[in-house]
MDAnalysis code that builds the backbone (N, CA, C; Angstrom):
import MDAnalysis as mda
import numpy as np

u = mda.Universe.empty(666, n_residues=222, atom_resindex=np.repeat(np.arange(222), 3), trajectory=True)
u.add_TopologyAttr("name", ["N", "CA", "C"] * 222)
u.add_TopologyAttr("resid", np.arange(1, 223))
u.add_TopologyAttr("resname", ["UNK", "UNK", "UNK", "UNK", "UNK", "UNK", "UNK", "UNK", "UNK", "UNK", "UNK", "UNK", "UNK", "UNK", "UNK", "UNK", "UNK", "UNK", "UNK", "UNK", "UNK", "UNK", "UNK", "UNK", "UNK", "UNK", "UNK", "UNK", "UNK", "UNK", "UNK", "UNK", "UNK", "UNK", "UNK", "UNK", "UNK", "UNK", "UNK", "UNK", "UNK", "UNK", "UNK", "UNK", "UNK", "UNK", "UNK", "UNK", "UNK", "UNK", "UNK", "UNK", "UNK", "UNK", "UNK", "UNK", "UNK", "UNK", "UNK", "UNK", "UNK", "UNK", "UNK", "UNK", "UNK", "UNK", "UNK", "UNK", "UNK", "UNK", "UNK", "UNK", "UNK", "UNK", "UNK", "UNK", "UNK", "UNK", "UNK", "UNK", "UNK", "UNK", "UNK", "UNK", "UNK", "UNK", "UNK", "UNK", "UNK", "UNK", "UNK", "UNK", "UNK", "UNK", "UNK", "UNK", "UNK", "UNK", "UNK", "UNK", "UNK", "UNK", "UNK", "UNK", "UNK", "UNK", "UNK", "UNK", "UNK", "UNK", "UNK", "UNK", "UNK", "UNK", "UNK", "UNK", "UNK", "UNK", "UNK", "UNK", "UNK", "UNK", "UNK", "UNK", "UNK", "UNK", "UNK", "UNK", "UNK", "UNK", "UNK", "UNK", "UNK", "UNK", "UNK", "UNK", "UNK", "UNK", "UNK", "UNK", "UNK", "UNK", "UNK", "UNK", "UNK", "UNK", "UNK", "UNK", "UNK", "UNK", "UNK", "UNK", "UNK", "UNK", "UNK", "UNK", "UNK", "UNK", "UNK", "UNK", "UNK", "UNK", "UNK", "UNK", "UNK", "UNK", "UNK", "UNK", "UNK", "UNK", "UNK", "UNK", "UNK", "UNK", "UNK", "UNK", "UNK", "UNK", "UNK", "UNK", "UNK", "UNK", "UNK", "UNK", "UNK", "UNK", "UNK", "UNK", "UNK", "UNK", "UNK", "UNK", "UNK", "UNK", "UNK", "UNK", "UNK", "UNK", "UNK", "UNK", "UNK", "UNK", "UNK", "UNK", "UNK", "UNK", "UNK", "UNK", "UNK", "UNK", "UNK", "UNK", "UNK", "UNK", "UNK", "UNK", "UNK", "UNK", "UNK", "UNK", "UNK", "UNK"])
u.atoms.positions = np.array([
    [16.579, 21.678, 20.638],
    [16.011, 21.131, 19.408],
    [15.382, 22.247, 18.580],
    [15.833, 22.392, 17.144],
    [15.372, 23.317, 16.235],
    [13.967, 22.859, 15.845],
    [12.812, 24.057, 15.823],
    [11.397, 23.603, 15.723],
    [11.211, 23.401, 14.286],
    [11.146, 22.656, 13.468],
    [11.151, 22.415, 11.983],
    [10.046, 21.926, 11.782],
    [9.775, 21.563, 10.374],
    [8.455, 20.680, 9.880],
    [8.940, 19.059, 10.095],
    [8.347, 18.442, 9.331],
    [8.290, 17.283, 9.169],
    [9.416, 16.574, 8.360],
    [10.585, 16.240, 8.341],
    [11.381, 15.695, 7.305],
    [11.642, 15.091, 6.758],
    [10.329, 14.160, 6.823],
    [9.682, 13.306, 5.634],
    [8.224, 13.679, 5.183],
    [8.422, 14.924, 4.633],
    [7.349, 15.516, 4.051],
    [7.751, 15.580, 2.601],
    [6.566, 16.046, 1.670],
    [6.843, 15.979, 0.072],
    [8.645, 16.598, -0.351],
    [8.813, 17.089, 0.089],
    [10.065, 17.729, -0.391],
    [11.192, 16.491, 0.157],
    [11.077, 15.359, 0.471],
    [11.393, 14.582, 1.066],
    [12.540, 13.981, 0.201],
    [11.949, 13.503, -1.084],
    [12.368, 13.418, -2.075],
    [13.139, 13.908, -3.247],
    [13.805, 13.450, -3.774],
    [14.403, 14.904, -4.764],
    [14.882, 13.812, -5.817],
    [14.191, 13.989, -7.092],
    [14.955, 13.172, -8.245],
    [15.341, 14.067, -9.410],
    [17.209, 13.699, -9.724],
    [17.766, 14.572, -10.525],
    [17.269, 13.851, -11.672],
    [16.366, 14.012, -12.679],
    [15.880, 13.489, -14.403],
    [16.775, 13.415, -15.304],
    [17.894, 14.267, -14.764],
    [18.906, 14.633, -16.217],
    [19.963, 13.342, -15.894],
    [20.201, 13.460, -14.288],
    [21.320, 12.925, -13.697],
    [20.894, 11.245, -13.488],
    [19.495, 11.010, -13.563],
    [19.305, 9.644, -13.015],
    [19.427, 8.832, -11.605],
    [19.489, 10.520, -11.170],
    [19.590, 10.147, -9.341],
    [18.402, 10.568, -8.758],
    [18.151, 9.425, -7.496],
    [17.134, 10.118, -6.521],
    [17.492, 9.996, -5.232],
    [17.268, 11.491, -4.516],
    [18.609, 12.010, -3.543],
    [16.917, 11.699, -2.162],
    [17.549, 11.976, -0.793],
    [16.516, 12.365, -0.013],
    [17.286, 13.652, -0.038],
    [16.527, 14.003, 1.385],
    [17.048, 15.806, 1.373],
    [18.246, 15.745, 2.045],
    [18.298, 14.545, 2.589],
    [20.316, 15.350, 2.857],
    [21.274, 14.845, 1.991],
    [20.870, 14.040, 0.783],
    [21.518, 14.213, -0.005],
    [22.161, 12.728, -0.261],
    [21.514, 12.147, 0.725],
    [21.878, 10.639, 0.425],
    [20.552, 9.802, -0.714],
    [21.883, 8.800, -1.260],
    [20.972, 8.363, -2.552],
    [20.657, 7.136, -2.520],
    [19.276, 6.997, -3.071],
    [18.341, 6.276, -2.877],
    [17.920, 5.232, -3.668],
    [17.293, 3.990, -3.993],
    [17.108, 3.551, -5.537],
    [15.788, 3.078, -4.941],
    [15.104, 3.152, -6.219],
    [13.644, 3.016, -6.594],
    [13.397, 1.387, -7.238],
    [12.525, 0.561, -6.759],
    [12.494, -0.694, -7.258],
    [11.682, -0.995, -8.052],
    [11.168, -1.422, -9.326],
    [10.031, -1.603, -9.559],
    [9.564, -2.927, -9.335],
    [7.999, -3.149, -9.681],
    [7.357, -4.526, -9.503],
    [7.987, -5.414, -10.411],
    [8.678, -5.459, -11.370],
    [8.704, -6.352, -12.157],
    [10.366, -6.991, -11.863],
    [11.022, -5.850, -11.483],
    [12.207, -6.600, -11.055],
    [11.827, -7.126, -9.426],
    [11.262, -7.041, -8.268],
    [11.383, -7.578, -7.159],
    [10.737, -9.183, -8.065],
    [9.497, -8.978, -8.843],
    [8.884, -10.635, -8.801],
    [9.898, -11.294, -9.516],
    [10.763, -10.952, -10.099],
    [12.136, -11.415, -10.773],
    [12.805, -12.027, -9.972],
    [13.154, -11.217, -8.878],
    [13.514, -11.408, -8.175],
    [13.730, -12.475, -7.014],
    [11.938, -12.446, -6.410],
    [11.862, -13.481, -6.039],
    [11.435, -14.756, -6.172],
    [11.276, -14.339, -7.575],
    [10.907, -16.130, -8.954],
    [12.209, -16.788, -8.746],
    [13.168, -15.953, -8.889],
    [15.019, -16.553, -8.691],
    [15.207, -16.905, -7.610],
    [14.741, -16.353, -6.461],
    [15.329, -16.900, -5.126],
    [14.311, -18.327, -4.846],
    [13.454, -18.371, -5.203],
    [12.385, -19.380, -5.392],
    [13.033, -20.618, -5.659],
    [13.412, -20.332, -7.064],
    [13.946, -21.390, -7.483],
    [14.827, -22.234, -7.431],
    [16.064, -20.724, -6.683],
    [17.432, -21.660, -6.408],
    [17.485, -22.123, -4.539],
    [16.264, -21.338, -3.427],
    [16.450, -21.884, -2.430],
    [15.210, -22.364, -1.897],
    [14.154, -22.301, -2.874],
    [12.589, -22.833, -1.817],
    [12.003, -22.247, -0.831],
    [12.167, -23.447, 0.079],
    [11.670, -22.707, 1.496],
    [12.258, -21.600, 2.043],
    [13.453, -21.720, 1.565],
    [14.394, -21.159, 2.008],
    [14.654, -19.681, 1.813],
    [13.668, -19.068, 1.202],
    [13.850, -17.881, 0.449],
    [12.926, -16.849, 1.173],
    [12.237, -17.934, 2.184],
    [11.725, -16.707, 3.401],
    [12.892, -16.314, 3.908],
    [13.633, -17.237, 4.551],
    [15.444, -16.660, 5.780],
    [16.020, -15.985, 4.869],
    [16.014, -16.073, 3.710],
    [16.668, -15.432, 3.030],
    [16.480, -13.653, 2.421],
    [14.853, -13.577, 2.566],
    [14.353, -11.991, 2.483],
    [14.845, -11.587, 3.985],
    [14.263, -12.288, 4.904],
    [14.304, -11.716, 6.237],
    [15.832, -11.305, 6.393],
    [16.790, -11.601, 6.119],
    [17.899, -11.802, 6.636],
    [18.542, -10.390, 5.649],
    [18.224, -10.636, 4.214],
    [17.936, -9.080, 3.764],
    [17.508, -7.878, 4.162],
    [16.253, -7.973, 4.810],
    [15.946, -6.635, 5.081],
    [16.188, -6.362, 6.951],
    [17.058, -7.265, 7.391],
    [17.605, -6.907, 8.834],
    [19.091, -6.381, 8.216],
    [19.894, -6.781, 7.510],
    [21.039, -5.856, 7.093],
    [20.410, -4.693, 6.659],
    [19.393, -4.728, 5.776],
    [18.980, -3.200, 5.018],
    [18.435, -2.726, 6.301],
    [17.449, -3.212, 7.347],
    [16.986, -2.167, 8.227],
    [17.945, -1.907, 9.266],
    [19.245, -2.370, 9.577],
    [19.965, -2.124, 10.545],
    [20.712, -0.623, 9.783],
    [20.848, -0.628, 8.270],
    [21.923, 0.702, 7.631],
    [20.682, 1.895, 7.980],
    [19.596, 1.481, 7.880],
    [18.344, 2.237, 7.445],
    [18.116, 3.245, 8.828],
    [18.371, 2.167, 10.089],
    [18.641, 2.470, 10.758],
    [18.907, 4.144, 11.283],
    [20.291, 3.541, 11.125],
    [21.459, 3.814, 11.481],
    [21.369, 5.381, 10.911],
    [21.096, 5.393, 9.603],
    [20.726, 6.540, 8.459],
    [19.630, 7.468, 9.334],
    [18.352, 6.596, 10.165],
    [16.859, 7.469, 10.330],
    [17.586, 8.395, 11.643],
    [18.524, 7.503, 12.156],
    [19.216, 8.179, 13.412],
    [19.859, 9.753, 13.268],
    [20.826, 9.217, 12.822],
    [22.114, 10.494, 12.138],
    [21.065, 11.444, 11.367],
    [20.113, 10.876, 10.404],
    [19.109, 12.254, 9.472],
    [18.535, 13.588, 10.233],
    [18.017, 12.523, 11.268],
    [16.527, 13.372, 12.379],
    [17.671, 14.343, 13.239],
    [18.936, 13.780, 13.700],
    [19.671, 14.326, 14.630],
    [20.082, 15.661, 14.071],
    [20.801, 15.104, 13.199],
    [21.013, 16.833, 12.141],
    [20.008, 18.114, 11.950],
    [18.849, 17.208, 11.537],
    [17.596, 17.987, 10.865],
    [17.244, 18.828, 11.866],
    [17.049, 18.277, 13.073],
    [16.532, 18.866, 14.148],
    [17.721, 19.017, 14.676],
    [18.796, 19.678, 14.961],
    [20.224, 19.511, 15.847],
    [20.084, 19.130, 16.918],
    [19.754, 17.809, 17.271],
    [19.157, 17.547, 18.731],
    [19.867, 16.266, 18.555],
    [20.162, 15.664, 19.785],
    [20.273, 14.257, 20.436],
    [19.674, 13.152, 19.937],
    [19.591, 12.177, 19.159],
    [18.212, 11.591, 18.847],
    [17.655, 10.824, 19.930],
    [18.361, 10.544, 21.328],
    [17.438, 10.276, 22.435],
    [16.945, 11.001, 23.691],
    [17.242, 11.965, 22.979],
    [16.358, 13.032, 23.450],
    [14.936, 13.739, 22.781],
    [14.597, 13.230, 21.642],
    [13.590, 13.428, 21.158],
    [12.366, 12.935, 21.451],
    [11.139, 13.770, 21.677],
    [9.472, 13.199, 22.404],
    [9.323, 12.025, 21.831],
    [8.410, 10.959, 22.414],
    [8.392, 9.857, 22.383],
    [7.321, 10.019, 20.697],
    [6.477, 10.855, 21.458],
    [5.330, 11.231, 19.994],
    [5.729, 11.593, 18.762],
    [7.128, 12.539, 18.792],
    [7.737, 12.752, 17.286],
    [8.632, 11.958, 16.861],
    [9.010, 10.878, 17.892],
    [9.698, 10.122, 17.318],
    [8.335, 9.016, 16.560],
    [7.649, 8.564, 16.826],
    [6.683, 7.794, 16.712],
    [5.899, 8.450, 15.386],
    [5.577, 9.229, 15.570],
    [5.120, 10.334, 14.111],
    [5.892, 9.838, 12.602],
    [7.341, 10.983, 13.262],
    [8.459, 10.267, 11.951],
    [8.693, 8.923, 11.737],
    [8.202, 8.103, 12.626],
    [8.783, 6.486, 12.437],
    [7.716, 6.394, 11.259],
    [6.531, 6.812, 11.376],
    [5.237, 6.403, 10.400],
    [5.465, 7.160, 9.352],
    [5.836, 8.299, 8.915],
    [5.833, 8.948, 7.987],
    [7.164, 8.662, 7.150],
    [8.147, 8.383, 8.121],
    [9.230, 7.879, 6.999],
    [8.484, 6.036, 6.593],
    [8.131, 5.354, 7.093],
    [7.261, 4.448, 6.603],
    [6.968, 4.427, 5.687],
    [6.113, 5.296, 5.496],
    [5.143, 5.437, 4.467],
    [5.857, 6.460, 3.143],
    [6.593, 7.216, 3.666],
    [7.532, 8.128, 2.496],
    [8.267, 6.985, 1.250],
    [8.531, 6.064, 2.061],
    [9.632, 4.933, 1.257],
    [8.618, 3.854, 0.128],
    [7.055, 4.001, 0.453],
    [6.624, 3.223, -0.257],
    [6.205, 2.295, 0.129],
    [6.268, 1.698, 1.734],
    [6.162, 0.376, 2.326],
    [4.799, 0.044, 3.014],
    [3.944, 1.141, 2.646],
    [2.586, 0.634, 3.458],
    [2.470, 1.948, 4.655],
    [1.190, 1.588, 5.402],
    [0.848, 2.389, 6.849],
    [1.439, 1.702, 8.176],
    [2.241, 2.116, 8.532],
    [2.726, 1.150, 9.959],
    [1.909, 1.976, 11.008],
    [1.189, 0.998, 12.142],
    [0.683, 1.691, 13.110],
    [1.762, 0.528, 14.454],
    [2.493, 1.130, 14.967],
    [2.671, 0.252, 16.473],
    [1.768, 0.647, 17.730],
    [1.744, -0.092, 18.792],
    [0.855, -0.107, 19.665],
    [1.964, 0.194, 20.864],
    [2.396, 1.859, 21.175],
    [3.354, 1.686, 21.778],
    [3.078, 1.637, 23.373],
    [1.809, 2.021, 23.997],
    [1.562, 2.252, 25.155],
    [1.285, 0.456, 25.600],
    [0.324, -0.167, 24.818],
    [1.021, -1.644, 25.203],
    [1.806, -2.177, 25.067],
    [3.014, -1.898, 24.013],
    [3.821, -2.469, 24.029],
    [5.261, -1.920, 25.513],
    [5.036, -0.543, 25.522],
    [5.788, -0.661, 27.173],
    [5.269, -0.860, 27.929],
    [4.039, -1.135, 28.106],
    [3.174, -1.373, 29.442],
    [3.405, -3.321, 29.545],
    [3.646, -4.307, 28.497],
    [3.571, -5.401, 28.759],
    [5.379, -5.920, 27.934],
    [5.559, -5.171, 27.092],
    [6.962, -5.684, 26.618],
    [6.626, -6.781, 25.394],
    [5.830, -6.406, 24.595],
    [5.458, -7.272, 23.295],
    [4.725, -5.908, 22.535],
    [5.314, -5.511, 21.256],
    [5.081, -4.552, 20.562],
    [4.580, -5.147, 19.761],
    [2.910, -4.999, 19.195],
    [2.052, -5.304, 18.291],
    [2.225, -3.975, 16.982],
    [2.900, -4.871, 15.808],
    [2.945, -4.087, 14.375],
    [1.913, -4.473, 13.652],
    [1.306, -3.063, 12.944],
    [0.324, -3.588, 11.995],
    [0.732, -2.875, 10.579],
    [0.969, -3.352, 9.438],
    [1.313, -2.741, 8.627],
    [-0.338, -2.640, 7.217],
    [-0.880, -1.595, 6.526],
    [-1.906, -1.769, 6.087],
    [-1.028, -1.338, 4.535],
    [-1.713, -2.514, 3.587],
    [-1.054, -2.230, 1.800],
    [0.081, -2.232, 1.885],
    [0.480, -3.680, 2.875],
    [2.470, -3.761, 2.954],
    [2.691, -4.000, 1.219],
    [3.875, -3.406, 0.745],
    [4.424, -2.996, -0.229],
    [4.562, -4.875, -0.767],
    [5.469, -5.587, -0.115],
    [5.937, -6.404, -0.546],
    [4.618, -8.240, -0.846],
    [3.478, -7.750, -0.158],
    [2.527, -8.499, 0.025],
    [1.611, -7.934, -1.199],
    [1.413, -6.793, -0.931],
    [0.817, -6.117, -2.402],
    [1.178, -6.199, -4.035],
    [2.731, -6.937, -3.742],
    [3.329, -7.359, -4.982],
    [3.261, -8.476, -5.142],
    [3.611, -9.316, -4.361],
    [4.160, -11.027, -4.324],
    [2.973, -11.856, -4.317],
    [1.740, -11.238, -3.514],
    [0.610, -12.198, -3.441],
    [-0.010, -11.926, -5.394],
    [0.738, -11.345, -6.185],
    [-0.383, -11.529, -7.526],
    [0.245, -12.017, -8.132],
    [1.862, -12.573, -7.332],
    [2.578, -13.614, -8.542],
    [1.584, -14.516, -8.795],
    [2.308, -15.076, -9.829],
    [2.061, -16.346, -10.538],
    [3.121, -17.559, -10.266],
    [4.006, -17.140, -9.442],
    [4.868, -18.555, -9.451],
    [4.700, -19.481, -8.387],
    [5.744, -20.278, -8.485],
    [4.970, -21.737, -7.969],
    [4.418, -21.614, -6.272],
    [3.470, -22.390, -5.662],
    [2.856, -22.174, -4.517],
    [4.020, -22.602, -3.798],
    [4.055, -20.942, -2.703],
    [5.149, -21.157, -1.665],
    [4.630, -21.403, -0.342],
    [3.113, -22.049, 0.207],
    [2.644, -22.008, 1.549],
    [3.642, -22.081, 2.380],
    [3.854, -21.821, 2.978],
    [4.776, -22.105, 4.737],
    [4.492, -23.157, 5.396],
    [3.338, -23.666, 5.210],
    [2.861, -24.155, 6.107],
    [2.074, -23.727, 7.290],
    [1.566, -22.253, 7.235],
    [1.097, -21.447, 8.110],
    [-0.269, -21.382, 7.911],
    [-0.934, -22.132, 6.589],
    [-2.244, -21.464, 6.427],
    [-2.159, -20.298, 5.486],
    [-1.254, -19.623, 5.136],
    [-1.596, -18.538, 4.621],
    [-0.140, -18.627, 4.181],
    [0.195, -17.469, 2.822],
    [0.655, -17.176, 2.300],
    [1.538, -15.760, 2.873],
    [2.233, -15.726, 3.729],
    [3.311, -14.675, 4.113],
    [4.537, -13.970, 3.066],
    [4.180, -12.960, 2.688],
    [5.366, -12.276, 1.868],
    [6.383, -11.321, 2.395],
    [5.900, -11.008, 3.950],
    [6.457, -9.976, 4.679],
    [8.109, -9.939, 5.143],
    [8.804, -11.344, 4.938],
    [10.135, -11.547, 5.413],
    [10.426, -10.052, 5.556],
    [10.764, -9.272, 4.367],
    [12.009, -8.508, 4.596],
    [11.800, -7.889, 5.711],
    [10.272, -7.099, 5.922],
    [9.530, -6.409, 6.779],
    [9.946, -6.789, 8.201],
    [10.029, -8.013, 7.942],
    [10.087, -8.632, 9.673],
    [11.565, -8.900, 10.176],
    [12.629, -8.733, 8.890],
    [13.854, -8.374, 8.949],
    [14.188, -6.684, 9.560],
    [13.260, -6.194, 8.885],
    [13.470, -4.246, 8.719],
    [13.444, -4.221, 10.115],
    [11.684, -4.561, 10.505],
    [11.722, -4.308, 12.313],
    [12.300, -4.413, 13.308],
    [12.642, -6.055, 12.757],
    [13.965, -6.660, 13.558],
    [15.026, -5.426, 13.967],
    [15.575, -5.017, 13.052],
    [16.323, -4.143, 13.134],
    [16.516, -3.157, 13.365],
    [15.121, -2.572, 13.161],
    [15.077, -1.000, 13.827],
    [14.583, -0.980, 15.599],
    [13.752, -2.031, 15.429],
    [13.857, -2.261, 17.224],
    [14.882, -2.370, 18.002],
    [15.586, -3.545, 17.794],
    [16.952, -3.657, 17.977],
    [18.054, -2.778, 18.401],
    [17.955, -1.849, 17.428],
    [18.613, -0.665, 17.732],
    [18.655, 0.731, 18.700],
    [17.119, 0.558, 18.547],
    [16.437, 1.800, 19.479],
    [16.570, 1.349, 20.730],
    [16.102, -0.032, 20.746],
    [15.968, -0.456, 22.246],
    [17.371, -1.010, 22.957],
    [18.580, -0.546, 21.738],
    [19.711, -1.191, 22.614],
    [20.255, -2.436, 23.164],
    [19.166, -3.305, 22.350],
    [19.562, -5.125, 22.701],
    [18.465, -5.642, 21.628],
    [18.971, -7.290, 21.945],
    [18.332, -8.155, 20.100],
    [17.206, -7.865, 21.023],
    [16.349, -7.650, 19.757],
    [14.488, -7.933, 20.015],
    [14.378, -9.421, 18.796],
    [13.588, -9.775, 19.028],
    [12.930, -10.830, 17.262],
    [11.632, -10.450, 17.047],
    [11.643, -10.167, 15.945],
    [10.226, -9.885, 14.917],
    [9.684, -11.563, 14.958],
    [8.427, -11.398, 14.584],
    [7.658, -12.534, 13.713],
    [6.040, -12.027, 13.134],
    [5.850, -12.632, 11.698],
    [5.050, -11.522, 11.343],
    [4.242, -13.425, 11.788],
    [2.709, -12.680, 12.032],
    [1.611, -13.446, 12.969],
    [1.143, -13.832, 12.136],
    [0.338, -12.782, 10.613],
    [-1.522, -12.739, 9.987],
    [-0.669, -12.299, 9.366],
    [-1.757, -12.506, 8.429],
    [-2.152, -11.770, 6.708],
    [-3.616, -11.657, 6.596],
    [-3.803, -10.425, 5.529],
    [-5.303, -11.295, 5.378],
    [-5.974, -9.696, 4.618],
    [-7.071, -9.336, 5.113],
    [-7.763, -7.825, 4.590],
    [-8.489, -7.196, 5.388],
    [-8.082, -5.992, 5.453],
    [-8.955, -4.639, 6.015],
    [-9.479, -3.980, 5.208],
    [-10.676, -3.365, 5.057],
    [-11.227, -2.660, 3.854],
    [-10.504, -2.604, 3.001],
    [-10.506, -4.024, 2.171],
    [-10.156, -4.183, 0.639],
    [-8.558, -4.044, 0.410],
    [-8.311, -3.744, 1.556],
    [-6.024, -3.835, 1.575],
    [-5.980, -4.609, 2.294],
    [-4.570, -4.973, 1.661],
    [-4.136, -6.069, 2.384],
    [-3.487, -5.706, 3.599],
    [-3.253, -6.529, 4.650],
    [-2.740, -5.979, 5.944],
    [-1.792, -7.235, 6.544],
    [-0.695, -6.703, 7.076],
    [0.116, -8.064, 7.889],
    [0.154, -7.386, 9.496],
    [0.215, -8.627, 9.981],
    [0.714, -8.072, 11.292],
    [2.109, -8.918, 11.809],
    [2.184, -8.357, 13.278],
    [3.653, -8.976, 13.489],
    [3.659, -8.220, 14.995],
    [4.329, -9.438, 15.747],
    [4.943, -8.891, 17.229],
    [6.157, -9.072, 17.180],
    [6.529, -8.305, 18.148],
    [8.273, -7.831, 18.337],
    [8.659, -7.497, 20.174],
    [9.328, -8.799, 20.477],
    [9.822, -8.572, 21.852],
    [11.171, -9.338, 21.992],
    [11.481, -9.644, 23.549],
    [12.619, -10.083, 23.578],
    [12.674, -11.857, 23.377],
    [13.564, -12.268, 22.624],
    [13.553, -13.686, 22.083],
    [13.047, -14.779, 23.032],
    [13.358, -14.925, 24.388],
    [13.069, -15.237, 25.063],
    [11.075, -15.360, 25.563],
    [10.564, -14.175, 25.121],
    [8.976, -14.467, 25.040],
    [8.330, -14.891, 23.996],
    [8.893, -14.836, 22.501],
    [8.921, -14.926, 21.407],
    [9.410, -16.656, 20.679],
    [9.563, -17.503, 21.959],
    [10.413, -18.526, 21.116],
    [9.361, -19.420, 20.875],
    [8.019, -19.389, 21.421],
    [7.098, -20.079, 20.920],
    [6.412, -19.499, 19.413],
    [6.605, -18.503, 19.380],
    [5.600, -17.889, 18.415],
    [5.473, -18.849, 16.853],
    [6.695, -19.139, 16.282],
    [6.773, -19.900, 15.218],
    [6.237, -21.220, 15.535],
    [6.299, -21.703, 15.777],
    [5.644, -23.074, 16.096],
    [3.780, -22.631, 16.131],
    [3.611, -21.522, 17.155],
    [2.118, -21.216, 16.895],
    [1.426, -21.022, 15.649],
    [2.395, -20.057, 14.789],
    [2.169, -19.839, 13.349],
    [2.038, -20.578, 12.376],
    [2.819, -21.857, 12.525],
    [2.491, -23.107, 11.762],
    [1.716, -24.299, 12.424],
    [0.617, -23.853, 13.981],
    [-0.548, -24.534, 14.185],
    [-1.436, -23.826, 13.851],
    [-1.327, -22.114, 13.018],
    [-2.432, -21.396, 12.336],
    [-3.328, -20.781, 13.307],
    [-2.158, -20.428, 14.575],
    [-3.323, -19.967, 16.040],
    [-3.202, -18.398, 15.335],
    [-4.487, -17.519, 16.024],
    [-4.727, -16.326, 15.310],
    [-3.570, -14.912, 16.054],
    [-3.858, -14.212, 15.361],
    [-3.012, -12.948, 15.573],
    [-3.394, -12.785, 17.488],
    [-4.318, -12.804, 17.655],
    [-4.600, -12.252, 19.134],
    [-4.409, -13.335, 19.812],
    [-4.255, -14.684, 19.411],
    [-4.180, -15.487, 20.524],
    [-2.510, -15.501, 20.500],
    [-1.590, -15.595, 19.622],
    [-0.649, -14.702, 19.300],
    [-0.255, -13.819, 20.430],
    [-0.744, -13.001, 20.542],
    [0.216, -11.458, 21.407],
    [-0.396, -11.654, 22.675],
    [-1.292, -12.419, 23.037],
    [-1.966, -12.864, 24.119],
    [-0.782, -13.579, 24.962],
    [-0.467, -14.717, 24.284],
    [0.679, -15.857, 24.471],
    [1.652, -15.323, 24.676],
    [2.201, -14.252, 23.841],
    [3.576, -13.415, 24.247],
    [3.462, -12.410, 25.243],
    [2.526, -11.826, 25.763],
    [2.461, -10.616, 26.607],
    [2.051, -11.351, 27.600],
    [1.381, -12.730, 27.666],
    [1.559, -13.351, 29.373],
    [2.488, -14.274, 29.874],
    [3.736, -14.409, 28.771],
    [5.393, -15.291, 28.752],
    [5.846, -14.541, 29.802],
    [6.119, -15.287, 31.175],
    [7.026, -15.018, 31.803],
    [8.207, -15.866, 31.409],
    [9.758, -14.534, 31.649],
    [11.223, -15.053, 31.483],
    [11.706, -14.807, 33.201],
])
């Protein structure tokens, strides 16, 4: 493994001004979203599917996080000419957060020493991108039925997918909470195998809390 910096550091980015492109550094291209087209966005999906327009982000951002994937794999392998499962558990875990946060999507912290020590990976995401936008719509009230107002689908699609992959078999996301940490907004979400996970939705719409949550999943015997 070649000893390099960080390759989602500032130079991370590269936008041609003349050309109307924005490249990462190996040269693959990227598009930039703004706020006004996602609430467009999901004012339209609102309207034409309802409830329905949670399965419908989620199911979005598990295709986008499975390419995204696929992309964080092949990038790091090159960058560093190394194996990508052969890489320290810590730099992989590093870059997982920093490409995170490079893309615009918030602070992801995972909890990885409990999550291999019990097999239920606790995500916390702080100023998730898509909650930071959607909770100041104005359009019509979408409760879940959860108590709270969840905007995280795609997020819990993305994870879906990047777990999935790493770990070599389906995992299922489900995002738990919403709510605030010093003045940001924050979601959380566990991620294990479907099988410990098949209660979780049903908990979420009796409004049981984040910890009683990962409590319930990390003492599921399969």
């Amino acid at each position: 493994m070649k000893l390099k910096g960080n390759y989602f550091d500032t130079d991370y980015l590269q936008a041609d001004v003349k050309g109307g492109v924005l490249k990462n550094r190996s040269g693959t291209r990227l598009v930039a979203l703004n706020e006004d087209f996602l609430l467009g966005f999901r004012r339209a999906l609102l309207e034409e599917t309802g409830q329905a327009h949670h399965a419908v982000f989620e199911t979005c951002g598990q295709t986008w996080g499975e390419n995204m994937a696929q992309r964080f794999e092949k990038e790091l392998a090159l960058y560093y000419e190394a194996q990508f499962h052969e890489m320290p558990m810590s730099m992989f875990s590093l870059l997982f957060k920093e490409f995170w946060s490079r893309h615009g999507w918030g602070e992801l912290t995972i909890n990885w020493e409990e999550g291999f020590a019990k097999g239920i990976f606790e995500v916390k995401i702080l100023n998730p991108a898509f909650s930071s936008i959607f909770a100041k719509d104005d359009a019509p009230d979408d409760t879940d039925g959860s108590g709270g107002r969840f905007h995280d689908d795609v997020f819990t699609g993305v994870l879906k997918a990047f777990f999935s992959r790493f770990a070599q078999r389906e995992l299922h996301c489900y995002q738990t909470a919403a709510g605030e940490e010093d003045g940001l907004l924050v979601s959380w979400f566990v991620v294990g195998i479907p099988e410990r996970l098949k209660k979780v939705p049903d908990m979420v719409l009796s409004q049981k809390s984040h910890a009683e949550i990962l409590a319930h999943a990390q003492a599921m015997q399969v």
